[in-house]
Backbone as JSON, one array per atom type, in Angstrom:
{
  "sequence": "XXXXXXXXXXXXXXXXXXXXXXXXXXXXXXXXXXXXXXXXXXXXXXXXXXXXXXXXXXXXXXXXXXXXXXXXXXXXXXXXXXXXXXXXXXXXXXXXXXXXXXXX",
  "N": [[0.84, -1.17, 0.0], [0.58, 2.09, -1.07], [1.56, 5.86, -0.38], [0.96, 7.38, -1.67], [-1.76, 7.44, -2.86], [-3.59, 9.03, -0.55], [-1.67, 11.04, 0.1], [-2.43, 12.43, -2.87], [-5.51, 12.63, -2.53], [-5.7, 14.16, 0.07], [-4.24, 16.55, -1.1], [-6.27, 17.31, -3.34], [-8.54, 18.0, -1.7], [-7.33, 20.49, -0.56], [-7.48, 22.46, -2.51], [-10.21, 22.74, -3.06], [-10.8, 23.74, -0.68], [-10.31, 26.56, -1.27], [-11.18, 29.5, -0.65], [-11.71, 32.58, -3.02], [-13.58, 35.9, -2.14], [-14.93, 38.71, -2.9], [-14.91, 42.41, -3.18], [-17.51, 43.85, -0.65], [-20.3, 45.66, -2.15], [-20.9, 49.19, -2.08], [-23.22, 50.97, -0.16], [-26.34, 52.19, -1.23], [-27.34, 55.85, -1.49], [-30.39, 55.62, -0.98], [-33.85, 57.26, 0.02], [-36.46, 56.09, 2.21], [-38.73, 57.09, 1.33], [-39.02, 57.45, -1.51], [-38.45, 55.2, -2.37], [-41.28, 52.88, -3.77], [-43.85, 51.34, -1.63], [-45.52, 49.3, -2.63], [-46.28, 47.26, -5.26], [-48.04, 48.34, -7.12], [-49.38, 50.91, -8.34], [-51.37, 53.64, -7.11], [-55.11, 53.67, -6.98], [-55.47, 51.64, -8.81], [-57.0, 49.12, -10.67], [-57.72, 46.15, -9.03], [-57.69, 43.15, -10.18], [-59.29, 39.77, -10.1], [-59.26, 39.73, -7.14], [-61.62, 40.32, -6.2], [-64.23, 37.9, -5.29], [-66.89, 37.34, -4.72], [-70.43, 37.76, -6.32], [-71.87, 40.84, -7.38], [-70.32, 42.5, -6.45], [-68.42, 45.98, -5.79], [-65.41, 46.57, -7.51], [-62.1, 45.6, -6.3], [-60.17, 48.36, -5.41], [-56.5, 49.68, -5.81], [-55.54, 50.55, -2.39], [-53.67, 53.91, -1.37], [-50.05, 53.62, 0.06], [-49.93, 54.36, 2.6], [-52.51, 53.79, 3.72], [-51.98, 51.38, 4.25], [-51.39, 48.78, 7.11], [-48.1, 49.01, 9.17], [-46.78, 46.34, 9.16], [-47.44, 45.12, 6.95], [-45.82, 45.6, 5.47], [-43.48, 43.86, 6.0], [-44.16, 40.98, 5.6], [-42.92, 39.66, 3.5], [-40.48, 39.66, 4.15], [-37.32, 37.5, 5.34], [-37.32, 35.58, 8.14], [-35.71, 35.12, 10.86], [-35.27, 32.64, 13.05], [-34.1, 31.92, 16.39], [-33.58, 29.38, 17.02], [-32.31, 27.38, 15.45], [-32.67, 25.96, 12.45], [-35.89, 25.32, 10.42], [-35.66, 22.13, 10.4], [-34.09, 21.49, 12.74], [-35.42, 22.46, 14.53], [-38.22, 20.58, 14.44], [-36.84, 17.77, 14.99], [-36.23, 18.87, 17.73], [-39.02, 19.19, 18.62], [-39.5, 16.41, 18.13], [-38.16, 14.44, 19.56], [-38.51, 15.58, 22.39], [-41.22, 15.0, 22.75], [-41.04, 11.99, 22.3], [-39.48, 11.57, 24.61], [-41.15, 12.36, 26.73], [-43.47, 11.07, 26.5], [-42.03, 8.05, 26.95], [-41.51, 9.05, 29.63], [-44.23, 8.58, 30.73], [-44.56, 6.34, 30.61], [-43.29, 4.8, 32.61]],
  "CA": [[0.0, 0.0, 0.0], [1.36, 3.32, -0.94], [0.5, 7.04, 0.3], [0.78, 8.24, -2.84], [-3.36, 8.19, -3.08], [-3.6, 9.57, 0.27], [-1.38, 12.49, -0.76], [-3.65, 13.24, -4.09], [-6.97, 13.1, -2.06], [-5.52, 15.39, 0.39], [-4.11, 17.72, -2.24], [-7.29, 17.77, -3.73], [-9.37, 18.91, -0.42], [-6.64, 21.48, -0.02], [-7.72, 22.85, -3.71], [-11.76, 22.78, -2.92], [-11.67, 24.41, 0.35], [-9.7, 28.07, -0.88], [-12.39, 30.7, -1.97], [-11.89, 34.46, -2.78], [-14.45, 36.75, -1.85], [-14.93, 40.29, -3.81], [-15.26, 43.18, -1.45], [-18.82, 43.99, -0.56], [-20.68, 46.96, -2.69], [-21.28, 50.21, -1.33], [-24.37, 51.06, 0.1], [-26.28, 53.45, -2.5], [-27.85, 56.1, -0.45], [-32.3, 55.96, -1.44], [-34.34, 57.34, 1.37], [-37.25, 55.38, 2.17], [-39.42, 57.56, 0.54], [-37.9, 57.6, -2.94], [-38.9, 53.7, -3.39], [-42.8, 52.24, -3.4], [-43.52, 49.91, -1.25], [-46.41, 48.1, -3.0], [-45.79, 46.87, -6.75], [-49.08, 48.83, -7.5], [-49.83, 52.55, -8.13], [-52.86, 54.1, -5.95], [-56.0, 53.44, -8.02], [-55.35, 50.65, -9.55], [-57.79, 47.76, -10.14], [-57.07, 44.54, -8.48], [-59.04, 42.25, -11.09], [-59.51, 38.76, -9.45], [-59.46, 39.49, -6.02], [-63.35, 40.25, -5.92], [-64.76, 36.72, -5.3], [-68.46, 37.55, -4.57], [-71.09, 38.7, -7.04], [-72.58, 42.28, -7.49], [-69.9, 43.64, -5.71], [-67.55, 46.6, -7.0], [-64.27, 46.36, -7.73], [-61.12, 46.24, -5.32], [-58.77, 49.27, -5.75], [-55.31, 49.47, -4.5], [-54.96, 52.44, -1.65], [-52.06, 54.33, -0.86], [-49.21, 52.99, 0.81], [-50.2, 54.64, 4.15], [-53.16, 53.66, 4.62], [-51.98, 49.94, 5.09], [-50.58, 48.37, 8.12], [-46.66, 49.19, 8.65], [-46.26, 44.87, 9.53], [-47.8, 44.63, 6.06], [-44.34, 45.35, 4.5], [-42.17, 43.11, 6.41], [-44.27, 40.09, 5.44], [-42.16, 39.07, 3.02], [-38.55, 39.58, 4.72], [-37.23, 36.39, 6.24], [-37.77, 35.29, 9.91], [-34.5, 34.36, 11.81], [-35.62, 31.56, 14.16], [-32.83, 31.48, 17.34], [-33.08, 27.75, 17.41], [-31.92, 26.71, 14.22], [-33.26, 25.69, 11.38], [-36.93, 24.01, 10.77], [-35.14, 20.6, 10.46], [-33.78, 20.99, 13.83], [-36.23, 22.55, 15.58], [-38.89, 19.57, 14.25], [-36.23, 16.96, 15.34], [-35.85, 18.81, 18.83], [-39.92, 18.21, 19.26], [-40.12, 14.9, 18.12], [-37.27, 14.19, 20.92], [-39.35, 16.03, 23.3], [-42.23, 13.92, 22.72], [-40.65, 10.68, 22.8], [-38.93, 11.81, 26.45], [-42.68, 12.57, 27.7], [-44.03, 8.97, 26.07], [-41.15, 7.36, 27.82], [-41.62, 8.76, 31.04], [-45.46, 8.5, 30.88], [-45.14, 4.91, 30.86], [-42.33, 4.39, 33.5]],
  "C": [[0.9, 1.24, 0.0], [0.59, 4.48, -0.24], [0.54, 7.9, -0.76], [-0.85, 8.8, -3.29], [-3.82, 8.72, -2.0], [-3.29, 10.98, -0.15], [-2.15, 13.08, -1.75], [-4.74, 14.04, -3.19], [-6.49, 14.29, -0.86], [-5.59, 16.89, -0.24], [-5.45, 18.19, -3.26], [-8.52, 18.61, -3.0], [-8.89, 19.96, -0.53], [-8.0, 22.88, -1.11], [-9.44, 23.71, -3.72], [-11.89, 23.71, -1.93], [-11.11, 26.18, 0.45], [-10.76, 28.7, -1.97], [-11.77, 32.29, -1.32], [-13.01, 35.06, -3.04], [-14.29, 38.33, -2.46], [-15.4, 41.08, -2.53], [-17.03, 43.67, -1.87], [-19.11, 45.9, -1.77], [-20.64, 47.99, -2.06], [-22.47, 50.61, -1.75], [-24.51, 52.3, -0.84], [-27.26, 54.0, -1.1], [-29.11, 56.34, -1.01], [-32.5, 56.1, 0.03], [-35.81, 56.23, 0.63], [-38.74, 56.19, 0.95], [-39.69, 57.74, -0.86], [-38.75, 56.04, -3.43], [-40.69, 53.36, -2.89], [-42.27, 51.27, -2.37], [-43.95, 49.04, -1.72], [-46.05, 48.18, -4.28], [-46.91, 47.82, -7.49], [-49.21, 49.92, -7.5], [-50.93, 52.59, -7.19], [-53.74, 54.08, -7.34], [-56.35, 52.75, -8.92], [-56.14, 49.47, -9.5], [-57.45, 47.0, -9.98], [-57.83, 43.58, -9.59], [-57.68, 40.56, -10.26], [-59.6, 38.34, -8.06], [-60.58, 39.67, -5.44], [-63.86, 38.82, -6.21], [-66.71, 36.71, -4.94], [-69.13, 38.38, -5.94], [-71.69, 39.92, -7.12], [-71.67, 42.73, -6.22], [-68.67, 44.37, -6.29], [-66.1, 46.23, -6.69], [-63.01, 46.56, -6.96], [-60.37, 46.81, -5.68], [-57.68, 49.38, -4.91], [-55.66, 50.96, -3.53], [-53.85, 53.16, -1.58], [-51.18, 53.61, 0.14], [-49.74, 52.99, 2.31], [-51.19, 54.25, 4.08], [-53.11, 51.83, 4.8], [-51.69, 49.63, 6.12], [-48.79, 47.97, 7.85], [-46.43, 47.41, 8.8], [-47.15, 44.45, 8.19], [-46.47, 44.03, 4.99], [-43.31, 44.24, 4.87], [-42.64, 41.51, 6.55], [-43.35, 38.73, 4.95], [-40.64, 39.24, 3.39], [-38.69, 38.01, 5.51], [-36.95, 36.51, 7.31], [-36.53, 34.93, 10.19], [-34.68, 33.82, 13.12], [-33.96, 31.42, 15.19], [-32.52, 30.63, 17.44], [-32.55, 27.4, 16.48], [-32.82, 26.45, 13.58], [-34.48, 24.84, 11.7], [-36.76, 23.03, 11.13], [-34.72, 20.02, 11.84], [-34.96, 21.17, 14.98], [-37.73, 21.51, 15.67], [-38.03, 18.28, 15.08], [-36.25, 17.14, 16.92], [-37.48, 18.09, 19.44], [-40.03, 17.64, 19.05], [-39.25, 14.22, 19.24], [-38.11, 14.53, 22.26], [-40.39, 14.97, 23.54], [-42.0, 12.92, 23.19], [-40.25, 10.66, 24.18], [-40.11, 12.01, 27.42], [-43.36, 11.1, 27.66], [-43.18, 8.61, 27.11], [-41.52, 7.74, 29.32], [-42.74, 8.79, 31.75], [-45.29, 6.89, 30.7], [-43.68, 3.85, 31.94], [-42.97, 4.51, 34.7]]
}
């Protein structure tokens, strides 16, 4: 047995694990005001979101008069526990540790 394929597969890890990074952009300066928030002008018909008959037509409103926790629907959530995967795994652990000591 040699270490000659040892050596390769090393030398090949080495290879995989060096990354260069570009330096970050610079922030452009928009005030909040400057960008919409909703994809929609004011006045605009919604067509398909009226689901009932004989009734008129939904128009968009102005920004303000929505709710400010309208906008931050779509930003992502940063859960403290980790990820779904773990935090499903921690209660199904949970569970089983209550089973178990519900029948001890």
């Amino acid at each position: 047995m040699t270490i000659l394929p040892l050596l390769r597969r090393q030398a090949c890890l080495r290879l995989t694990t060096l990354r260069y990074y570009s330096t970050k952009p610079a922030p452009t300066s928009t005030s909040a005001q400057d960008t919409p928030l909703s994809s929609c002008p004011e006045n605009t018909e919604l067509v398909g979101l009226n689901y009932l008959k004989d009734q008129p037509e939904v128009i968009a409103k102005p920004d303000s008069e929505y709710p400010p926790w309208l906008w931050t629907l779509l930003e992502p959530t940063n859960h403290p526990e980790g990820s779904k995967k773990e935090r499903r795994a921690k209660a199904r652990q949970e569970i089983k540790d209550r089973n178990f000591m519900s029948t001890q």
